[in-house]
N, C-alpha and C positions, 0 to 999 in steps of 0.2 A: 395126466391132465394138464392141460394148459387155457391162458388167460384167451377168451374168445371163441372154446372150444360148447359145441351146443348140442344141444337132440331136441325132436321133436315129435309130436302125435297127432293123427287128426281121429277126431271121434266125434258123433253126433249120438244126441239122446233120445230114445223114440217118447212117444206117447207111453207107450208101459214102463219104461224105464221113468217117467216121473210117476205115474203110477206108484210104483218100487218104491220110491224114494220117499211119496207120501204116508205110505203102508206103514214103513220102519220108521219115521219120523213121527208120523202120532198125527200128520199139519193134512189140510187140502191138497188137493192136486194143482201141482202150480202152474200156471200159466205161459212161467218161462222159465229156464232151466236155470236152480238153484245155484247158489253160488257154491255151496259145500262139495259139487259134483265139479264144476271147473276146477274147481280147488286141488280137488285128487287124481284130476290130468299131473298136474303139477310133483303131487307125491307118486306114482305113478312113475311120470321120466326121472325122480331124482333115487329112487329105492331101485329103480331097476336098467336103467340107459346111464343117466350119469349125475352124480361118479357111479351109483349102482349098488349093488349088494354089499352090504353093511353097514349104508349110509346112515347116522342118527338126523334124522330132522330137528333142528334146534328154535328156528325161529324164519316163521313166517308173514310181511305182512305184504297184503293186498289191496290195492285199490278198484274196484269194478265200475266202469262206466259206462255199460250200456248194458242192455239186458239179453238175453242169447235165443231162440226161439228154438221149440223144440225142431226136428228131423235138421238141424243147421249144422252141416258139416265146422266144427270146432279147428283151430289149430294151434295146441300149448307147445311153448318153446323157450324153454332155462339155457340160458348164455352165461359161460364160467366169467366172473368182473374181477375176481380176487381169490389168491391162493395165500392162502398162512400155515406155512408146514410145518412151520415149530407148535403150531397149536391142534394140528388136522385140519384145519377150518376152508372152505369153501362157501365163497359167497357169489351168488349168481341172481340174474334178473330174470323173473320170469315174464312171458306174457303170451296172452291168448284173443287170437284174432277169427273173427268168422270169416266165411267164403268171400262174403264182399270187402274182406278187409279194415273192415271194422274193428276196432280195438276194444274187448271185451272189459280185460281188466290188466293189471300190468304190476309189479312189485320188486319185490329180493325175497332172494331166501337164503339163511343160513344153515351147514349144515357142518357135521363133523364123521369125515369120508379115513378112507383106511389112503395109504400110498400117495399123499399128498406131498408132491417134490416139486421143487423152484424149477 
């Protein structure tokens, strides 16, 4: 791992997929795609692309600033900002943009990764 190093995903959410989301939630069919589901783009690239398998997700905050429409091809992407190897620590920015380049929502995340070297 190093500082700058990123992955990323595109995924869009159908109609049934909020559906789903309604279902398991207990809420209405929403309108525009929940924030809880951007969200887990984000857990998603960090448990399984980077750092990856074993990662503990420690602390995430996010800001959303625009709202995401369902079938709208998504694109989340965590950027390594900080490595602290004496503590495993891994801090990265994430953010997610639609087709038009719209900036959904944007944050950090911390996390505590296995093989974390200077």
């Amino acid at each position: 791992m190093q500082v700058g190093q990123s992955a990323s995903i595109r995924r869009s959410y159908s109609r049934a997929d909020l559906e789903g989301f309604a279902g398991l939630s207990g809420s209405a069919v929403p309108e525009t795609i929940p924030e809880p589901l951007i969200a887990a783009l984000f857990s998603y690239l960090l448990g399984v692309e980077l750092p990856g398998p074993g990662t503990n997700y420690l602390k995430q905050q996010l800001s959303f600033l625009a709202p995401a429409a369902p079938e709208t091809e998504l694109t989340a992407k965590v950027e390594i900002t900080r490595l602290r190897p004496e503590k495993h620590l891994v801090d990265l920015w994430a953010t997610c943009t639609d087709a038009n380049g719209v900036l959904i929502c944007e944050g950090r995340s911390l996390v505590k990764a296995k093989d974390v070297a200077v």
